[in-house]
C-alpha positions in Angstrom: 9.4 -20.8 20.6 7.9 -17.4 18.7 7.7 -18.9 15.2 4.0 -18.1 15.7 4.3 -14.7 15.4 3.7 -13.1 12.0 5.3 -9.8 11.5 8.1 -8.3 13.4 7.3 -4.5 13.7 10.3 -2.8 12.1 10.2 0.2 14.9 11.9 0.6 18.6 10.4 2.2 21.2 11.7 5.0 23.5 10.5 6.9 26.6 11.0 10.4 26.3 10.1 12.6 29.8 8.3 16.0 29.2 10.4 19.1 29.7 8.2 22.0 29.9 4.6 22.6 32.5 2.9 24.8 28.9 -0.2 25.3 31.7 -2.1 24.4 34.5 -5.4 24.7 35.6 -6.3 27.4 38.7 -6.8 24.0 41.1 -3.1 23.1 40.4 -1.4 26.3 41.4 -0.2 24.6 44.0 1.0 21.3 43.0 4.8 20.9 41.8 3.5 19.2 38.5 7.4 20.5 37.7 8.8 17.6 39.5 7.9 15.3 36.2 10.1 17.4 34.0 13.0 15.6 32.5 15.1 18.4 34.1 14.1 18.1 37.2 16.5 18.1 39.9 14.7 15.4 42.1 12.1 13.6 40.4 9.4 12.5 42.7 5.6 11.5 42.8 3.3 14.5 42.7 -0.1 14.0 44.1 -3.0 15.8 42.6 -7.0 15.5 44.2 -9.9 16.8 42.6 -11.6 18.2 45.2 -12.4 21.9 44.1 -14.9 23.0 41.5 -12.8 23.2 38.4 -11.1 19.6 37.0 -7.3 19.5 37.4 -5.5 20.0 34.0 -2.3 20.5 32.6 -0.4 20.4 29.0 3.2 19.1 29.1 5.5 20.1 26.1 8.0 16.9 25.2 10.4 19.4 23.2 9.9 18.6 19.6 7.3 16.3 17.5 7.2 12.7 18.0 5.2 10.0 16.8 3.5 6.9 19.3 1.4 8.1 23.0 2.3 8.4 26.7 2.5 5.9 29.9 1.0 7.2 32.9 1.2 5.7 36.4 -0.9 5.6 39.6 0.6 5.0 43.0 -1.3 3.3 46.2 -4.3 5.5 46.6 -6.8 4.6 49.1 -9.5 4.0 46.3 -8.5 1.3 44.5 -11.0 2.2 41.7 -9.0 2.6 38.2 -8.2 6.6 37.8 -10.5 8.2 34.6 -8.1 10.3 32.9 -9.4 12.8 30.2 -6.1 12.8 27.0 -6.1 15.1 24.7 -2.8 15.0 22.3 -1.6 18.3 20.1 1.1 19.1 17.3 0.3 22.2 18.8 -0.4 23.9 22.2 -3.9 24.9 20.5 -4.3 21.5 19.6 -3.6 19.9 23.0 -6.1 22.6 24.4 -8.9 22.5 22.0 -11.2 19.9 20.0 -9.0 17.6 17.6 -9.8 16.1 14.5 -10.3 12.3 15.1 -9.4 11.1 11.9 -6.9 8.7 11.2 -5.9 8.3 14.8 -7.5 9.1 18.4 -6.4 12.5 19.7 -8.8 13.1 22.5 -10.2 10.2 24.6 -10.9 9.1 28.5 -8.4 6.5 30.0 -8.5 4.3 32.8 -5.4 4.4 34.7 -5.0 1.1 37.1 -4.2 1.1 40.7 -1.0 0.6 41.7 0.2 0.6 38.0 0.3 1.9 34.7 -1.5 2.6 31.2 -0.4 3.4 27.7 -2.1 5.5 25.7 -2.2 6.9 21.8 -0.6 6.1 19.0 -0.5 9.9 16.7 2.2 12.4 16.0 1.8 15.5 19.0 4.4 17.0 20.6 2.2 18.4 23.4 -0.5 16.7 25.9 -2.8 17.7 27.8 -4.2 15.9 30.9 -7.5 16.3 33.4 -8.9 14.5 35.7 -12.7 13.8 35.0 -14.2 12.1 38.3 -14.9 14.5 41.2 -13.5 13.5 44.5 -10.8 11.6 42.5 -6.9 11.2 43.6 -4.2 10.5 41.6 -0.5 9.9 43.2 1.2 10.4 39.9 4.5 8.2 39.6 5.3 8.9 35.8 4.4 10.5 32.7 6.5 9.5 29.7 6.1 9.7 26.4 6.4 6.3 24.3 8.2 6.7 21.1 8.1 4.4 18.2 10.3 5.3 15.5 12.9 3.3 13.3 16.2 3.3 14.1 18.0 4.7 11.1 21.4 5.6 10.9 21.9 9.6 9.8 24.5 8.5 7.3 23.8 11.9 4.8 24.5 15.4 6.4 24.9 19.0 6.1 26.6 22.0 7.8 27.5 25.1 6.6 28.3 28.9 8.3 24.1 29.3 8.0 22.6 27.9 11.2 18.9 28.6 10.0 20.1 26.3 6.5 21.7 23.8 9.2 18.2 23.8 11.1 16.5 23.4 8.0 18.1 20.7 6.9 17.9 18.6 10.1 14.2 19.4 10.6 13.5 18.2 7.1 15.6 15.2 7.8 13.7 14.4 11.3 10.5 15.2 9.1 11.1 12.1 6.9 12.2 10.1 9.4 9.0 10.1 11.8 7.1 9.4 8.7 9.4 5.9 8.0 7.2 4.0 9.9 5.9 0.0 9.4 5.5 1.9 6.2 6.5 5.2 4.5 3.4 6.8 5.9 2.2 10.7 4.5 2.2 12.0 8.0 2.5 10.9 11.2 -0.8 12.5 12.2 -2.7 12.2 9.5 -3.2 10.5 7.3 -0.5 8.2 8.3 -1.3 6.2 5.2 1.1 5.5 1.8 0.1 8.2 -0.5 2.6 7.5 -3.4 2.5 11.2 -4.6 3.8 11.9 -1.5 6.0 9.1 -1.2 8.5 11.0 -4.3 10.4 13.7 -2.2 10.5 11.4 0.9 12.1 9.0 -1.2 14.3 11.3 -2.4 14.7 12.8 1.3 15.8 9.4 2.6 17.9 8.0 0.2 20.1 11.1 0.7 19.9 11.0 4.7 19.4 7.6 5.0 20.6 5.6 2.2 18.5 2.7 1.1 15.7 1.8 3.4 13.8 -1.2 3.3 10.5 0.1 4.0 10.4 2.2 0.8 9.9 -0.8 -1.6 7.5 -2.2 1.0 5.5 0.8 0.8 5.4 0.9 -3.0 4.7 -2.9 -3.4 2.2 -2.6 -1.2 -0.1 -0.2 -3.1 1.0 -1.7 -6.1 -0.4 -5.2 -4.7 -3.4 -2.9 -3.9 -4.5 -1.7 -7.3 -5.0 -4.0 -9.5 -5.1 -2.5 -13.2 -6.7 -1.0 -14.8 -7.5 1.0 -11.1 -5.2 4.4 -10.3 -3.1 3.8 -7.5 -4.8 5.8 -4.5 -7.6 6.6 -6.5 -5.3 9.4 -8.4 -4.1 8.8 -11.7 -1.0 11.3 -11.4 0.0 8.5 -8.5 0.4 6.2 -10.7 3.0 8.3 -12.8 4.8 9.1 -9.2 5.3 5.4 -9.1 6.9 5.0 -12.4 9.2 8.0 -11.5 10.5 6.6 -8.3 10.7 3.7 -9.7 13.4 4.9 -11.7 14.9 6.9 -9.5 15.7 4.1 -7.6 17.0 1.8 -10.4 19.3 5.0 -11.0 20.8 4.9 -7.5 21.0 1.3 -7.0 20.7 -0.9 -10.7 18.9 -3.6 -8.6 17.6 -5.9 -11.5 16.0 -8.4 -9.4 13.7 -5.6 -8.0 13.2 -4.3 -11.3 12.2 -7.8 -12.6 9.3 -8.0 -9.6 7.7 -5.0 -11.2 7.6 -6.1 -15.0 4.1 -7.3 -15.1 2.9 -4.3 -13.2 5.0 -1.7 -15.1 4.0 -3.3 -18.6 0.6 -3.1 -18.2 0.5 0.1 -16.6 2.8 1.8 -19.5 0.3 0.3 -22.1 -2.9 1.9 -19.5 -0.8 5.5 -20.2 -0.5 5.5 -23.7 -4.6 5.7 -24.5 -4.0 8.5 -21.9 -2.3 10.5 -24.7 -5.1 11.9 -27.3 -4.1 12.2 -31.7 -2.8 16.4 -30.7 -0.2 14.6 -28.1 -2.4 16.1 -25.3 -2.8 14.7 -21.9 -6.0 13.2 -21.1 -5.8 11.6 -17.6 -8.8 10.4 -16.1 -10.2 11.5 -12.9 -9.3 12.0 -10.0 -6.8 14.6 -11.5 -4.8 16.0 -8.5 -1.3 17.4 -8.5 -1.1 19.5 -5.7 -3.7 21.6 -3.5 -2.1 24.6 -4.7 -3.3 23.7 -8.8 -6.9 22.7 -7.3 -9.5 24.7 -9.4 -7.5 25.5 -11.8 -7.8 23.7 -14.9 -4.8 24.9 -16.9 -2.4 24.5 -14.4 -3.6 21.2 -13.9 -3.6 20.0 -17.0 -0.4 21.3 -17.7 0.8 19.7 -14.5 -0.6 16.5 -16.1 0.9 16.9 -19.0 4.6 17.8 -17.9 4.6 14.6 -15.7 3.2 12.1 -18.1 5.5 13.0 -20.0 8.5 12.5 -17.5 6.9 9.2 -16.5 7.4 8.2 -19.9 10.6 9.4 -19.8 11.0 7.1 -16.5 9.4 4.1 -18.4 11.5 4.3 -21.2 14.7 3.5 -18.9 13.3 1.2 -17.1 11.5 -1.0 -20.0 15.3 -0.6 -21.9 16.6 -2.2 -18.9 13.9 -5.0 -19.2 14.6 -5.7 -22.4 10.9 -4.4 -23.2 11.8 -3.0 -27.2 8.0 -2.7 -28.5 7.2 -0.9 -25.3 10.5 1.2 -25.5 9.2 2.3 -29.0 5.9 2.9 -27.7 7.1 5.1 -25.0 9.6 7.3 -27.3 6.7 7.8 -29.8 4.3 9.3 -26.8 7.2 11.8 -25.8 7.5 12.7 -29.0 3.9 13.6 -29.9 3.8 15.0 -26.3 6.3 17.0 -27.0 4.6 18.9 -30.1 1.8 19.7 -28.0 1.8 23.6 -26.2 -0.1 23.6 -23.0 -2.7 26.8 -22.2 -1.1 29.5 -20.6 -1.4 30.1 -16.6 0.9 31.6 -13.8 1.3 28.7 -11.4 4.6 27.5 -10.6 4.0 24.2 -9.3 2.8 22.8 -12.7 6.2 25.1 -14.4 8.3 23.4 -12.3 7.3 20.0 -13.9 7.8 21.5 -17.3 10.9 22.3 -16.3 12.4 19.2 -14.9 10.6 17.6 -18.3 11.9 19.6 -20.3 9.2 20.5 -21.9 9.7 24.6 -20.4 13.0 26.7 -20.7 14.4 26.7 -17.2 15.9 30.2 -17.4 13.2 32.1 -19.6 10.5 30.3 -16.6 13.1 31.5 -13.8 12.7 34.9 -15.4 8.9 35.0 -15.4 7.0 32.9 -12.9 9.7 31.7 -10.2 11.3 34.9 -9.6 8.1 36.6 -10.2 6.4 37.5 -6.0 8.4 34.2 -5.3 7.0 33.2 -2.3 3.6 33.5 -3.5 1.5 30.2 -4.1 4.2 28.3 -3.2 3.2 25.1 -1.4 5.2 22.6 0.7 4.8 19.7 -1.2 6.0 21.3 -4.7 8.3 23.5 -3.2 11.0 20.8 -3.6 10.3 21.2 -7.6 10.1 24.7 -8.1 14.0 24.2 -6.1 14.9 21.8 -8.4 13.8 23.8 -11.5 15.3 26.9 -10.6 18.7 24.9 -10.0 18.3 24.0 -13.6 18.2 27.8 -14.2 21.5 28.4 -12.3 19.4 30.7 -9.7 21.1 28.9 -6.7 21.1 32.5 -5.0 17.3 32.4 -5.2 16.9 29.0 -4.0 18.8 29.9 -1.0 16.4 32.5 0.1 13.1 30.7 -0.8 14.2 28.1 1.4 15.2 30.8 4.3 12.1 32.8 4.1 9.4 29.7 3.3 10.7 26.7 5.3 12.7 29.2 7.4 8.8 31.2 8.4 7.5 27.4 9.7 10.7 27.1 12.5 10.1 30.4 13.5 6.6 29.7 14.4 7.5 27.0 16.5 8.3 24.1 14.2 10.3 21.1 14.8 9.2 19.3 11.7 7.6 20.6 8.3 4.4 21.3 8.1 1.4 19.7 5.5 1.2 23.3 3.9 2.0 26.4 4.8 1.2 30.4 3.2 3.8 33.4 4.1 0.3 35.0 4.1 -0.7 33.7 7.2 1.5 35.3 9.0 0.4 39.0 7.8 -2.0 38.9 11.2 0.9 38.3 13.6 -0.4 34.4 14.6 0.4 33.0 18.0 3.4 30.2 17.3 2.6 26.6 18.0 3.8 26.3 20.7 2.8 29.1 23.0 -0.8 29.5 24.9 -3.2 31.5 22.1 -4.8 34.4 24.3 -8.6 35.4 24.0 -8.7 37.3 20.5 -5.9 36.0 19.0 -5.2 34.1 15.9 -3.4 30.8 16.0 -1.2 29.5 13.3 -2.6 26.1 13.9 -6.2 26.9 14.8 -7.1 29.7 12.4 -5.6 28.8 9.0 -5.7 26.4 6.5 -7.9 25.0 3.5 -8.8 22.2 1.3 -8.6 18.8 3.4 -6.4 20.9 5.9 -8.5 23.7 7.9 -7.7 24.1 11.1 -6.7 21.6 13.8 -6.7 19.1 10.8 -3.4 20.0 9.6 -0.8 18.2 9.8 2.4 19.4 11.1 4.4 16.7 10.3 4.2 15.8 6.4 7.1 14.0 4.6 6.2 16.0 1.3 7.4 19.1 3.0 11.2 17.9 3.6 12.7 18.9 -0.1 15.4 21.4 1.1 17.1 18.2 2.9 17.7 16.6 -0.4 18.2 19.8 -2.5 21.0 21.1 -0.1 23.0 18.7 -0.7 22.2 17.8 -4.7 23.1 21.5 -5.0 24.6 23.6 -2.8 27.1 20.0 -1.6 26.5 19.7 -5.3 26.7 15.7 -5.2 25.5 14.1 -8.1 25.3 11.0 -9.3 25.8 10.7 -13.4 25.5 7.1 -14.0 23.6 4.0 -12.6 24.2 2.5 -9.2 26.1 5.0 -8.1 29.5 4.4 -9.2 30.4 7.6 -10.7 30.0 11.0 -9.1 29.9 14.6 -10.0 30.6 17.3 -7.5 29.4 20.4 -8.6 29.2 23.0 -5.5 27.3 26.4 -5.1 27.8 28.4 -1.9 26.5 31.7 -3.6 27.0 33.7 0.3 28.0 31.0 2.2 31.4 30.5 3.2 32.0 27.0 3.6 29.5 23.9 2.9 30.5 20.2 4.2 28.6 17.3 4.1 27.7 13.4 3.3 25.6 11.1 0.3 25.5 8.0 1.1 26.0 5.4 -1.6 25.7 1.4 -1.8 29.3 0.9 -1.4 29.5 3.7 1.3 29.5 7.1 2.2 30.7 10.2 0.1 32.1 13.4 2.2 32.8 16.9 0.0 34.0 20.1 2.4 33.9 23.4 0.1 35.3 26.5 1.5 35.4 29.7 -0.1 38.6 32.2 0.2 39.0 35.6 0.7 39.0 36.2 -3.0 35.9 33.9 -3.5 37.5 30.7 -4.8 36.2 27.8 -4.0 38.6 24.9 -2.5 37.0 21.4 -2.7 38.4 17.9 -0.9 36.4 14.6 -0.9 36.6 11.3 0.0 35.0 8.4 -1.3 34.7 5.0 -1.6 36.9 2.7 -3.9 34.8 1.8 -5.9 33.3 5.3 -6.8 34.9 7.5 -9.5 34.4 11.3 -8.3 34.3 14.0 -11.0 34.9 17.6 -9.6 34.2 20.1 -11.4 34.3 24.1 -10.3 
């Protein structure tokens, strides 16, 4: 009977109720707008009038960052007219109470609420609303205000706990982070730009095949802005993206060896490879075309860019060379080894910004201890950005500073929860915080500075940024790559190291999941600071544990 519809949205929804009155207007002093909270003892109609000079308004706080709109209802009312509602949605009480940007999605619009029934509004990421009547003389016998959530149902099959509750709270928030970002595809944000950005798309690959395990929507997303850039085009208009496909690519050939997936991206990936290597010039240098973009943090600088460029043109060779040996692709094998090794030869100009370092590193193109020594551990939180955070992690790993790692993620991803965050944020400067700003989710007082409202550059001033960006959720992965200290050492997943680190910690216990199911590790450390591992997993998966 349905085989006319098309497309079967991969997302459920959800009501959520609100669970916290943020403010009220003068006119509503009065009125028990309380009685809609989810903890309410007795949960009734609450009848509101505008008959008084100022508009009735409130902002209702639904606990923690969610992605679709709200339902609102309208009992019998002796004017049978529809009810003109003024919405106005926030990631942040600021938000919710100011002038949103209206890109990407609606955040601030009039709806008409029917008699005698109900309306659905808004389809963003917000965790806050805020809601005023507009029409003078107006009544509205409110019977509900829910939020509507859509979100995919995804099993949390990876985990992490340790003795830390910030690294525990880190870790889930990271997780959530990724989550509300799997939508019909694997968007950037869930705010903006809620579009596939395939730089992006890397560490929330990463993020959710080590919370998640594998997830359909992932190869959707790729193949569909493969399908969508046609060669010789850049995929997103960037032509680093197009390395960030070939590396995830691989990445997930690594964790799952599935050749017929591999085989649907042969024609693509060949002619691709063969783009890259007239993007290598006769001194082995990088020579990308525009629009040359690693991360916000490297914009303006030229060095750091192009030695950004370089270090991941080189591991997307790296990446190609894999998967075209896997392919049976020889001449392009061959072609691939001789760009690394002219690559290789070629020394980058000097800078000081670890972003473009930490690709060196993980390339292999930099020392990972002699960097450790003199850019990562050098004012470590400064110029650090969300989105490359997970690298610079990663690349001090590879230098043993586990210790280090720890406290970057307590003090960076660790400053965003305690200003109010329940999922990571587009970008975010320990700087901003030197003039005491007013969390997100507290009422910003005349005079004050808002963390939301006040900060932020590039594409992401103000109200503009987003406050829930998949790039930002690297810890989630890295805890347990590093401090779980799950690796996997050969294709598909069938053999595992287990290498722990719990540096100050005293115990560390967690789950990977892996195509034949999941792996769970438990380190604990004893009172002479030995370090007592058990596992269990899966038949066919050798473990190797090493101390």
């Amino acid at each position: 009977m349905l085989n006319f519809l098309q497309e079967k949205d991969p997302r459920s929804r959800y009501y959520l109720s609100p669970c916290r009155v943020v403010w009220k207007s003068n006119s509503l002093r009065d009125v028990p707008i309380e009685l809609l909270l989810s903890n309410a003892q007795e949960r009734k109609e609450v009848r509101i009038k505008y008959d008084k000079d100022e508009p009735p308004a409130f902002v209702l706080d639904f606990g923690r960052e969610i992605h679709g709109g709200i339902k609102l209802g309208q009992g019998m009312v002796k004017n049978k007219s529809p009810l003109r509602l003024k919405i106005t949605f926030g990631e942040s009480v600021v938000e919710a109470m100011g002038s949103p940007d209206q890109d990407h999605a609606i955040h601030d619009c009039e709806v008409l609420i029917p008699w005698y029934g109900s309306n659905e509004v808004g389809t963003t990421g917000f965790r806050f609303v805020r809601i005023e009547m507009v029409e003078p003389g107006s009544e509205w016998l409110c019977t509900e205000i829910k939020a509507v959530v859509l979100i995919q149902d995804l099993e949390y099959i990876g985990d992490f706990k340790c003795n830390d509750d910030l690294l525990n709270k880190i870790w889930s928030t990271g997780a959530y982070t990724v989550h509300l970002c799997v939508q019909d595809y694997l968007w950037d944000g869930i705010k903006r730009d809620r579009l596939v950005w395939i730089g992006d798309l890397h560490v929330e690959t990463v993020v959710v095949t080590h919370v998640f395990g594998r997830v359909p929507t992932v190869e959707k997303s790729l193949d569909y802005v493969r399908d969508i850039t046609p060669l010789p085009g850049w995929m997103n208009g960037i032509s680093s993206y197009s390395l960030w496909w070939i590396i995830i690519q691989e990445y997930l050939y690594f964790l799952y060896q599935d050749d017929k997936y591999l085989r649907e991206q042969k024609s693509y990936l060949k002619g691709l490879v063969k783009q890259l290597f007239n993007c290598v010039d006769h001194n082995g240098s990088e020579k990308l075309p525009e629009a040359r973009f690693l991360d916000w943090s490297t914009a303006g600088n030229k060095n750091a860019v192009h030695a950004g460029l370089h270090a991941l043109l080189f591991w997307a060779f790296q990446c190609a060379e894999k998967l075209l040996m896997a392919l049976g692709e020889d001449d392009l094998v061959t072609g691939c080894r001789n760009a690394i090794e002219s690559m290789a030869r070629y020394k980058c100009p000097s800078h000081e910004v670890k972003q473009s370092y930490a690709l060196g590193v993980i390339a292999g193109l930099e020392d990972a201890r002699e960097t450790n020594m003199a850019i990562f551990q050098k004012d470590p939180l400064k110029g650090l950005s969300t989105f490359y955070g997970y690298y610079i992690l990663v690349a001090r790993a590879m230098a043993s500073d586990f210790e280090g790692c720890l406290s970057l993620i307590k003090d960076y991803w660790g400053g965003m929860m305690k200003l109010g965050a329940t999922t990571f944020w587009e970008h975010f400067n320990v700087d901003w915080v030197k003039d005491n700003p007013v969390p997100i989710d507290e009422v910003v007082p005349i005079g004050a500075k808002s963390i939301h409202r006040d900060f932020g550059e590039h594409c992401y001033v103000g109200l503009r940024h987003s406050l829930c960006h998949g790039w930002a959720s690297g810890p989630t992965a890295w805890l347990i790559q590093y401090v779980l200290g799950i690796h996997p050492v050969e294709p598909g997943m069938r053999k595992i190291e287990i290498k722990p680190y719990l540096g100050q910690l005293e115990y560390a216990e967690g789950k990977l999941p892996t195509p034949y199911g999941e792996i769970w590790v438990k380190h604990e450390k004893d009172k002479e600071g030995n370090i007592h591992s058990v596992f269990k997993a899966p038949k066919k998966v050798e473990v190797m544990l090493r101390g």
